[in-house]
C-alpha positions as CSV (number, residue, x, y, z in Angstrom):
1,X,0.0,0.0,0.0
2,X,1.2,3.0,-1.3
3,X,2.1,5.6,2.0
4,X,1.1,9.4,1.1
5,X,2.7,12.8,2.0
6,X,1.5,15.7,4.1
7,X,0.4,17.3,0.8
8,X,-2.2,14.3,0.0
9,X,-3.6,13.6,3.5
10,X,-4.4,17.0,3.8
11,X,-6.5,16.6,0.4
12,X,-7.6,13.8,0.8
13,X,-9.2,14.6,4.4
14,X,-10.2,17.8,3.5
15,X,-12.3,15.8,0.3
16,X,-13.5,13.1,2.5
17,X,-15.1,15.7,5.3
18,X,-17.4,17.4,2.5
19,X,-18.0,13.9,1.1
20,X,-19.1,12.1,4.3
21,X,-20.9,15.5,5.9
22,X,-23.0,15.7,2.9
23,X,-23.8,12.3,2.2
24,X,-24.2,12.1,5.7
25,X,-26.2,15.3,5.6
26,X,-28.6,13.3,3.7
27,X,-28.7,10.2,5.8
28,X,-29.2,12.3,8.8
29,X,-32.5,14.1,6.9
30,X,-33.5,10.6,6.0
31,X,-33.1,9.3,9.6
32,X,-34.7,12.8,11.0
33,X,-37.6,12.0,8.9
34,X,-37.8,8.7,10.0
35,X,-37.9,8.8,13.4
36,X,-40.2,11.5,13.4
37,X,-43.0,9.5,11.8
38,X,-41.7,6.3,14.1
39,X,-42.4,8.2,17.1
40,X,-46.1,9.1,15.9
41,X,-46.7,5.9,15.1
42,X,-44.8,3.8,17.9
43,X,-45.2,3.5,21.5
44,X,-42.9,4.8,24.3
45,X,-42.7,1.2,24.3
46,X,-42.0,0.2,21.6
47,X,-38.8,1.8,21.2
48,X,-38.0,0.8,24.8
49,X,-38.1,-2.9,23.2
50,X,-35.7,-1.6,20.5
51,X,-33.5,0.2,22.6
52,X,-33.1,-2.4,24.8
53,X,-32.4,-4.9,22.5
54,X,-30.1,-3.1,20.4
55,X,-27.9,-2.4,23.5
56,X,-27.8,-6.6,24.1
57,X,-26.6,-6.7,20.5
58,X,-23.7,-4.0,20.8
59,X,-22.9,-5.9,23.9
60,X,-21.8,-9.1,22.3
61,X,-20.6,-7.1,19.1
62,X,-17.7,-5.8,21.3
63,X,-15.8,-9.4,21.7
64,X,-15.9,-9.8,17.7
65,X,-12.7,-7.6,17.0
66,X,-10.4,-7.1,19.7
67,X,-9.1,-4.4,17.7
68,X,-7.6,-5.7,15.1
69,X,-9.4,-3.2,12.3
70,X,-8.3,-0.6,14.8
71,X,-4.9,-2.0,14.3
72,X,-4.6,-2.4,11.1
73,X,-5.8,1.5,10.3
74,X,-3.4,3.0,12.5
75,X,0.0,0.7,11.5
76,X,2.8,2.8,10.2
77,X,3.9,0.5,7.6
78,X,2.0,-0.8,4.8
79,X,-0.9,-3.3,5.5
80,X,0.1,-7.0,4.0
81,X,-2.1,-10.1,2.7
82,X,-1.4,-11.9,5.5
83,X,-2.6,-8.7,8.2
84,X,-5.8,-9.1,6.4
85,X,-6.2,-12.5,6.3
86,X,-5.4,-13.0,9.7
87,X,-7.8,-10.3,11.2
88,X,-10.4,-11.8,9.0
89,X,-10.4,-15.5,10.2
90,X,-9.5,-14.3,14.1
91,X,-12.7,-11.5,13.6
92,X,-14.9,-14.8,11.7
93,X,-14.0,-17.3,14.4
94,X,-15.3,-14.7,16.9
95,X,-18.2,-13.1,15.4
96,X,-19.6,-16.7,14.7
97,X,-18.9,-18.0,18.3
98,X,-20.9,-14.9,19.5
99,X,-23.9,-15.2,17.1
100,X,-24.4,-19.0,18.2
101,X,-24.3,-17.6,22.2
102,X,-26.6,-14.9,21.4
103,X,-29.3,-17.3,19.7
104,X,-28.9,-19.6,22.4
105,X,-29.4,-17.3,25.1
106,X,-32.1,-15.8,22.6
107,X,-35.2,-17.1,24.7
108,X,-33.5,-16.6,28.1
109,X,-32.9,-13.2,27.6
110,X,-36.2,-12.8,26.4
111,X,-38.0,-14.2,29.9
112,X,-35.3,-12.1,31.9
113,X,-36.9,-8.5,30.2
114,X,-40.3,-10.2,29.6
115,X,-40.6,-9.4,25.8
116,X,-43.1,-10.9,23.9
117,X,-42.0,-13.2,21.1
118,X,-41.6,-10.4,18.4
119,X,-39.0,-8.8,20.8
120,X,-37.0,-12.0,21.0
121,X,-37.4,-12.6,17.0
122,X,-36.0,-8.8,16.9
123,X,-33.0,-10.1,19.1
124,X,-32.1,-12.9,16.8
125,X,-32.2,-11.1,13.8
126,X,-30.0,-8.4,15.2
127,X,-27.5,-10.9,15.8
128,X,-27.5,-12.4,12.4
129,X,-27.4,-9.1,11.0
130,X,-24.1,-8.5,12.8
131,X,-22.8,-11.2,11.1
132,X,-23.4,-9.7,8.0
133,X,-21.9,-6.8,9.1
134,X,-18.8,-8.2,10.0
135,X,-18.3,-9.4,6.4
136,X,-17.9,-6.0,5.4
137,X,-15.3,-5.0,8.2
138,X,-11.6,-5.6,5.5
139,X,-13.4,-3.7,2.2
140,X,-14.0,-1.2,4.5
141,X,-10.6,-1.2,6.3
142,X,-9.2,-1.0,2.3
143,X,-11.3,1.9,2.0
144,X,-10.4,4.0,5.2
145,X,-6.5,3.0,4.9
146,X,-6.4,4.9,1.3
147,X,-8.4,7.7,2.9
148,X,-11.0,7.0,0.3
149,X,-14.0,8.7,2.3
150,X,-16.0,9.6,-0.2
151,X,-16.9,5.8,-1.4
152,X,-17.2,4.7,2.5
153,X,-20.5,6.5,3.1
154,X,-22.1,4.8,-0.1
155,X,-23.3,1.5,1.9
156,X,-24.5,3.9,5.1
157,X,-26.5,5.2,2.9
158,X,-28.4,2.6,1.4
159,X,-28.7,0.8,4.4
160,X,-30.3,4.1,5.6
161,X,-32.7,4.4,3.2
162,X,-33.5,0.5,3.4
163,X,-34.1,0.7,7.1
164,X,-35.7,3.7,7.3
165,X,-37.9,2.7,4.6
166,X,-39.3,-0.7,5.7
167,X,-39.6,0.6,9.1
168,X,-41.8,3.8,8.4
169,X,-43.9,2.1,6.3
170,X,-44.3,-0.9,8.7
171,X,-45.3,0.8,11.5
172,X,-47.7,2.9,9.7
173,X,-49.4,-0.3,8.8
174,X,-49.4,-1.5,12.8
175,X,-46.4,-3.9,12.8
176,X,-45.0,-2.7,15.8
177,X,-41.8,-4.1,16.8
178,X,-41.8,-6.4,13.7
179,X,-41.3,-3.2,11.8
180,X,-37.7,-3.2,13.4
181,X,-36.8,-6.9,12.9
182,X,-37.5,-7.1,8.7
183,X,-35.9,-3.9,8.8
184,X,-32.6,-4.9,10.6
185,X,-32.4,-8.0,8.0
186,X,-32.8,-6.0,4.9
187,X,-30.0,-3.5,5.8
188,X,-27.6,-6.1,6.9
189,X,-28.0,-7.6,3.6
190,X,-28.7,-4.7,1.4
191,X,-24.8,-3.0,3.1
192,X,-23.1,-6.4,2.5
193,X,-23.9,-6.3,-1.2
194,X,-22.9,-2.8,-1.5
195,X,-19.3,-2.6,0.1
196,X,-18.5,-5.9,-2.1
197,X,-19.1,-4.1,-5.2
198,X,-17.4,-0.8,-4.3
199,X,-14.7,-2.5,-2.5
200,X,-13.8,-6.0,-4.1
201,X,-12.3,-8.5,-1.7
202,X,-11.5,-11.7,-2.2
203,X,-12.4,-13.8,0.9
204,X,-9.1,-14.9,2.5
205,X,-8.7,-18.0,5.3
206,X,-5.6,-17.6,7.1
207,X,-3.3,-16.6,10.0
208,X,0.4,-15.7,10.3
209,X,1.7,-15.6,14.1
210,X,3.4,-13.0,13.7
211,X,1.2,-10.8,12.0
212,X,-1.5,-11.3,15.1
213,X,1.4,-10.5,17.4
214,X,2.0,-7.3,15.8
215,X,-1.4,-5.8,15.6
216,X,-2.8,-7.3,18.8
217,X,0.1,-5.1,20.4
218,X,-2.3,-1.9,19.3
219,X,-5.5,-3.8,19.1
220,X,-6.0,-5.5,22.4
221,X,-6.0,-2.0,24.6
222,X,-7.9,-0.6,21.5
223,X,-10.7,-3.1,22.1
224,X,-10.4,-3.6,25.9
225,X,-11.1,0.7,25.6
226,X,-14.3,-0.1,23.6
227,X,-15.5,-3.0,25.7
228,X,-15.3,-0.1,28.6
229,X,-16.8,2.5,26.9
230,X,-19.8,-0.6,25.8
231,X,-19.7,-1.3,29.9
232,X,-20.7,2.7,30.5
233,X,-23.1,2.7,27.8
234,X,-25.1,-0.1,25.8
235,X,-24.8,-2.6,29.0
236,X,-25.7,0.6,31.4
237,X,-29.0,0.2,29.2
238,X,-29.7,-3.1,29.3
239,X,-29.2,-2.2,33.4
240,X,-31.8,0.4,33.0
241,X,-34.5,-2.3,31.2
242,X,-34.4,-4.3,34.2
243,X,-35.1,-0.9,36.9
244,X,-37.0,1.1,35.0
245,X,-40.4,0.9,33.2
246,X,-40.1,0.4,29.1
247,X,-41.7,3.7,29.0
248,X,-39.3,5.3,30.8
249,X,-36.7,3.6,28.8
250,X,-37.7,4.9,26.0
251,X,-37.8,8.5,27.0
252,X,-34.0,7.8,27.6
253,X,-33.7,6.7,24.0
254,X,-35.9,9.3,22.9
255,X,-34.0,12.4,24.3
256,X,-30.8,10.6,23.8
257,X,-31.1,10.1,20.0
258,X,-31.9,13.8,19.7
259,X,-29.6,15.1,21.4
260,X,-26.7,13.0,19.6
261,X,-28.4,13.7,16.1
262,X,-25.3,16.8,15.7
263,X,-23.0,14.7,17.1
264,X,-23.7,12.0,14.9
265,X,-24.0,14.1,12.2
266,X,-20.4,15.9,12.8
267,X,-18.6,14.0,15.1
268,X,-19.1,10.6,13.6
269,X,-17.1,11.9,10.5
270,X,-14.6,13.9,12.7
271,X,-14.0,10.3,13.9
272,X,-14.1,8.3,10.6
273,X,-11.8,11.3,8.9
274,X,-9.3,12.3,12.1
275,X,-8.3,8.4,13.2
276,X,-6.7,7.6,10.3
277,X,-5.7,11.0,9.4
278,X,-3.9,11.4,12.4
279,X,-2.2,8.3,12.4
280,X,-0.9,9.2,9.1
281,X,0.3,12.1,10.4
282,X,1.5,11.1,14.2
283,X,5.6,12.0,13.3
284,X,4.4,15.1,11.9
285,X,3.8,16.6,15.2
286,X,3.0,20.6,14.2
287,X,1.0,19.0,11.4
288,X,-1.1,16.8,13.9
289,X,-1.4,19.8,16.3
290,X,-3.0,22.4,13.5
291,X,-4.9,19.4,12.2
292,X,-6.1,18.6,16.1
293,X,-7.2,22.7,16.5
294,X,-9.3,22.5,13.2
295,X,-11.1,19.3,13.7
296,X,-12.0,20.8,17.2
297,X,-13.1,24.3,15.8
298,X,-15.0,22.6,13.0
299,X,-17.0,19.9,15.2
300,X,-17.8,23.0,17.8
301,X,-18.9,25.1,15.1
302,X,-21.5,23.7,14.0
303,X,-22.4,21.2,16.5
304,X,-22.7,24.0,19.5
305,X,-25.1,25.7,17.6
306,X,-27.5,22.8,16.9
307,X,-27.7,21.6,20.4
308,X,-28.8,25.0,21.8
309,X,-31.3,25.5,18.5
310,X,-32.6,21.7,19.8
311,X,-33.0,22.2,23.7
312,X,-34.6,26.1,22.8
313,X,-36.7,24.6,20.3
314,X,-38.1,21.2,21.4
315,X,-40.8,22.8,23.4
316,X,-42.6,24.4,20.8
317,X,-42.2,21.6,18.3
318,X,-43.7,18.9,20.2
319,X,-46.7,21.4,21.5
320,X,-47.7,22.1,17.6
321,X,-47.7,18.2,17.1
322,X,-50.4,16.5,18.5
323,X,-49.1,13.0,18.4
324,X,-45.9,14.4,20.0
325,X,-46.9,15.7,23.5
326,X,-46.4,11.9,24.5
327,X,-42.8,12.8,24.6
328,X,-42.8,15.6,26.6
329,X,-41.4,13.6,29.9
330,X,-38.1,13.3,27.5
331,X,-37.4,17.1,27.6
332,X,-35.3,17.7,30.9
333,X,-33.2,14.1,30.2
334,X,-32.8,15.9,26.3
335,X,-31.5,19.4,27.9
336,X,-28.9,17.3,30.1
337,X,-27.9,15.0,27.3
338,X,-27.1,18.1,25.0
339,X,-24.7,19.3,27.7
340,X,-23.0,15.7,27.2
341,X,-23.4,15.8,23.7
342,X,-21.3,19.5,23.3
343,X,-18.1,18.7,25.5
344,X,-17.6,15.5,23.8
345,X,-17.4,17.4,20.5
346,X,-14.4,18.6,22.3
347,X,-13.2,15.2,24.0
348,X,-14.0,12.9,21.0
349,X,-11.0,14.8,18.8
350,X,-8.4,14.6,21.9
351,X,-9.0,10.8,22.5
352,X,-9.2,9.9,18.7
353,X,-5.8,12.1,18.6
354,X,-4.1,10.3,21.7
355,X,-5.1,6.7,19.8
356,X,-3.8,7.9,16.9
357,X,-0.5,8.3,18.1
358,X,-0.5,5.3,20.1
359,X,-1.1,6.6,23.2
360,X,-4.0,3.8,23.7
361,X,-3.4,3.3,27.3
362,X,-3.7,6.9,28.4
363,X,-7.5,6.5,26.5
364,X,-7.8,3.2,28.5
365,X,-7.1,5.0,31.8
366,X,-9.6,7.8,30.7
367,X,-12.7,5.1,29.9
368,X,-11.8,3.1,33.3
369,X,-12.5,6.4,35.1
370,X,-15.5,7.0,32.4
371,X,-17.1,3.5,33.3
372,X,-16.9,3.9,36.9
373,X,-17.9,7.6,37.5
374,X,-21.0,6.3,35.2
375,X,-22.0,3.3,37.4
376,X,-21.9,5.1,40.7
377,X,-23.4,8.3,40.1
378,X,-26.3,7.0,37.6
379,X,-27.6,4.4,39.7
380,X,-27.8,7.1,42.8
381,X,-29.4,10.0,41.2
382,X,-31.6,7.4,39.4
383,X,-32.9,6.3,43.2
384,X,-32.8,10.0,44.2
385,X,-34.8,12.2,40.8
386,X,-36.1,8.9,38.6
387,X,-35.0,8.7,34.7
388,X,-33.9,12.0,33.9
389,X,-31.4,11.0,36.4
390,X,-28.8,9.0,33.3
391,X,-28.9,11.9,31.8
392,X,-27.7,14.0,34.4
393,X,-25.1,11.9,35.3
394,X,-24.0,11.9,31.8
395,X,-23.4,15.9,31.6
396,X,-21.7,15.8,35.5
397,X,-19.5,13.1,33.8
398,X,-18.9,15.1,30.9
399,X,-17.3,17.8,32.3
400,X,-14.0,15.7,32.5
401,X,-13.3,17.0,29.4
402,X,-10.7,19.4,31.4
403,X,-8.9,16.4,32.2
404,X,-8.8,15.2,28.8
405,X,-7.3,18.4,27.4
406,X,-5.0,18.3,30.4
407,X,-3.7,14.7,29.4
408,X,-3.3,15.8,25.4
409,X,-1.2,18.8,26.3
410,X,1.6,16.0,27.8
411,X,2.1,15.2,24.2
412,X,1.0,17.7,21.5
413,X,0.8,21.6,22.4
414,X,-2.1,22.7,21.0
415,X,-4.3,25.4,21.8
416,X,-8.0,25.2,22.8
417,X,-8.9,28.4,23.2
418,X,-9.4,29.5,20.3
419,X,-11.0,26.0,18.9
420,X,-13.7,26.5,21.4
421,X,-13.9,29.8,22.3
422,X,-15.4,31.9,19.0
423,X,-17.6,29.2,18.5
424,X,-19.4,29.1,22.0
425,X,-19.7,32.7,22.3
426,X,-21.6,33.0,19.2
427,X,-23.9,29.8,20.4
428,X,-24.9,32.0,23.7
429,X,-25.6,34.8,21.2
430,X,-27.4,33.0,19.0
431,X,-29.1,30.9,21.8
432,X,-30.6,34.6,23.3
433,X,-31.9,36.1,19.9
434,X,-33.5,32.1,19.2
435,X,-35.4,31.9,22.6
436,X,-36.7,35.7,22.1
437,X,-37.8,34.8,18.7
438,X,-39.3,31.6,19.6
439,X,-41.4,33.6,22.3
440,X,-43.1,35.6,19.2
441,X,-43.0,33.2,16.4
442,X,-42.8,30.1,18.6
443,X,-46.6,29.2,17.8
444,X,-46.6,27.6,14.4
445,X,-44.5,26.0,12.4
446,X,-43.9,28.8,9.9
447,X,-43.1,30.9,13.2
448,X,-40.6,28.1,14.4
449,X,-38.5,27.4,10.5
450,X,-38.4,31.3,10.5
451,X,-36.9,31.6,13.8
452,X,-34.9,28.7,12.3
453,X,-33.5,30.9,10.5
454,X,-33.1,33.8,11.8
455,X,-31.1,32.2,14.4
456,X,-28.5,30.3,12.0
457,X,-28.1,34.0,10.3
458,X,-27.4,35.9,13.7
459,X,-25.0,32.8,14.2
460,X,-22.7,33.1,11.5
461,X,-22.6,37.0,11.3
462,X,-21.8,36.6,15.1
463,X,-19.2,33.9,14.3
464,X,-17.7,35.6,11.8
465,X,-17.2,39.1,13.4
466,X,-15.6,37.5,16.3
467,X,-13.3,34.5,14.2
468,X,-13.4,36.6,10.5
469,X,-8.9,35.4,10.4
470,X,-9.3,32.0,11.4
471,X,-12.6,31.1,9.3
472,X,-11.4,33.3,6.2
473,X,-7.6,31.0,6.7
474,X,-9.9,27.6,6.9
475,X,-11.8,28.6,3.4
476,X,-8.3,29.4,2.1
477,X,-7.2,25.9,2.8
478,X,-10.1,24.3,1.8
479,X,-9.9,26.1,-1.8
480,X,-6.3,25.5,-2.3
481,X,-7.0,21.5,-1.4
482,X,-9.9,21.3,-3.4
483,X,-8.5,22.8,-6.6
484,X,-5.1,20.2,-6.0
């Protein structure tokens, strides 16, 4: 594999974050769409099932890699045969061993959460779907080696459209949780297809010793950091579907999906882009700090802005749709989760950078502290205020962001001031002129699109008054790369 200069990983970043932000764009719309019409037509819970479920899944999914794609993305030298070979038949051996647990224990688990029989069909064809998905794991590790982000998004976003699709129109036609399970199948098998024919691989049994040696070195911590970070979050759920109604559940899910739609949206690609970005650039060291500042300034830029827009907002828009005011319980646990949601726009970056350039057991120390703060404090204020309770615990926890910044510093000096800064000024200004307009306009939907925009318009004046060098510099960059 052909290693590339500053020059191209510059380029070709720059070209994958406009290619996965507007494809993703897209997806996100699809998805907005989607679950708009799901939670008219579904019950609290319904998605508690889901939710629930889902978490079980990403549970198991966690002991079907050990790192190894992890590995093999951030590897200085050039990936070999035998490195894919051998992290395909250790990954296969793994995924399949899980899959035959997980429809085992299919009919256990579903006595121990008392689902009916279309929640434990759900479960079962989650876990053959995440067979499927680990199929596509080395076309995809081809894809994101070469930096070729523009051709990675293609299968997210037909497995989008096929999930979204089936599910919508199944739940409009009363299908309940089945509306989940065909849809599960049909993306699992609709992405398969599609990373095969963008990214040809041939199917390879094999292992080298030496090869597993080598990446397990970066792997292992890699995927011991995940499993933690699956500990703190999709088991914490599957905790909170034993303690708390599926109603209440689902308010969780609810407010948490919202609040992570700009996070998803931005940060997701951040992630996808910086990892192997950074790792192509981790001896480049004033390189990786300039790259570190931008990804932060661009993630805050837009995703500060859409979380105060969301938490202003949310009111009005579920008051104007009748169907909607069942979700109203959701709105404190959304507010908190948006606080979450903003400083790991900042944390994110930092960790993905310290991975990058190998320093995986610094992240591991971060996510032991992560998974224990979470399973302390959530279970007390859960006891002590009900529900809303996760998601308060979630922004307290959140605000170790300081420490994360603190721990970065020991190895790249870069500055986050100005990354955050500009942009969180303009949100509060923005934030103020949103709520007063919402208080006029706030009654109808026309009122509410207006304010809409009003409020993105008051944003980027604001933003660019106060960061006119730094945003004028970024749009010189991005031209110059663009033209290249």
């Amino acid at each position: 594999m052909e290693e590339l200069d500053i020059a191209q990983v510059t380029k070709k970043s720059i070209h994958g974050v406009f290619a996965l932000t507007s494809r993703t764009f897209f997806i996100q719309v699809v998805s907005l769409v989607s679950n708009l019409l799901l939670t008219i037509y579904l019950a609290p819970s319904v998605f508690g099932v889901f939710f629930i479920v889902s978490a079980a899944i990403a549970f198991l999914s966690y002991f079907s890699d050990i790192g190894l794609a992890a590995a093999l993305i951030q590897k200085k030298e050039p990936v070999t045969k035998e490195d894919l070979k051998t992290t395909f038949t250790i990954q296969q051996i793994l995924v399949l061993t899980i899959v035959a647990i997980a429809l085992i224990s299919s009919n256990f688990i579903g006595k121990f959460y008392n689902l009916e029989k279309d929640g434990v069909l759900l479960f079962q064809v989650l876990a053959i779907s995440f067979f499927l998905s680990s199929l596509k794991t080395i076309p995809s590790i081809i894809l994101e080696r070469n930096l070729n982000f523009s051709k990675l998004v293609i299968p997210q976003i037909v497995e989008t459209l096929v999930f979204n699709t089936v599910a919508v129109v199944m739940a409009i036609n009363g299908f309940g949780v089945a509306s989940f399970t065909f849809a599960v199948l049909l993306r699992g098998i609709s992405g398969l297809i599609t990373i095969y024919l963008i990214s040809p691989w041939r199917i390879s049994i094999g292992f080298s010793k030496e090869s597993a040696k080598r990446l397990l070195s970066f792997g292992f911590p890699f995927q011991l950091n995940s499993f933690l970070a699956l500990v703190k979050d999709d088991l914490f759920i599957v905790y909170l579907g034993k303690v708390l109604p599926l109603a209440q559940v689902g308010y969780i899910g609810f407010a948490q999906k919202w609040a992570l739609m700009p996070l998803r949206l931005i940060m997701d690609n951040v992630i996808r882009i910086t990892f192997p970005s950074f790792s192509r650039l981790q001896d480049e060291k004033e390189v990786l700090t300039k790259a570190i500042e931008k990804s932060i300034f661009a993630a805050c830029f837009i995703i500060f802005p859409s979380l105060a827009g969301l938490v202003i907002l949310s009111p009005y828009f579920i008051n104007l749709i009748p169907k909607y005011i069942k979700w109203e319980p959701a709105l404190l646990s959304l507010m908190f989760f948006s606080i979450n949601a903003a400083l790991s726009s900042v944390s994110t970056p930092l960790t993905n950078a310290l991975n990058a350039i190998g320093k995986i057991k610094t992240t591991l120390y971060l996510m032991i502290f992560w998974v224990v703060s979470t399973w302390v404090l959530t279970p007390i204020l859960i006891i002590k205020i009900g529900f809303n309770g996760v998601a308060i615990s979630s922004a307290i926890i959140s605000l170790s962001v300081v420490l994360v910044v603190f721990l970065v510093k020991r190895y790249i000096a870069f500055s986050i001031f100005n990354s955050v800064f500009y942009p969180l000024v303009s949100t509060i200004i923005m934030g103020i002129a949103v709520y007063l307009l919402a208080l006029l306009l706030g009654q109808s939907l026309i009122g509410i699109f207006v304010t809409i925009i009003l409020g993105v318009f008051v944003y980027f004046v604001t933003a660019f008054v106060l960061a006119k060098e730094t945003i004028k510099a970024d749009i010189l960059l991005i031209r110059q790369s663009l033209k290249r």
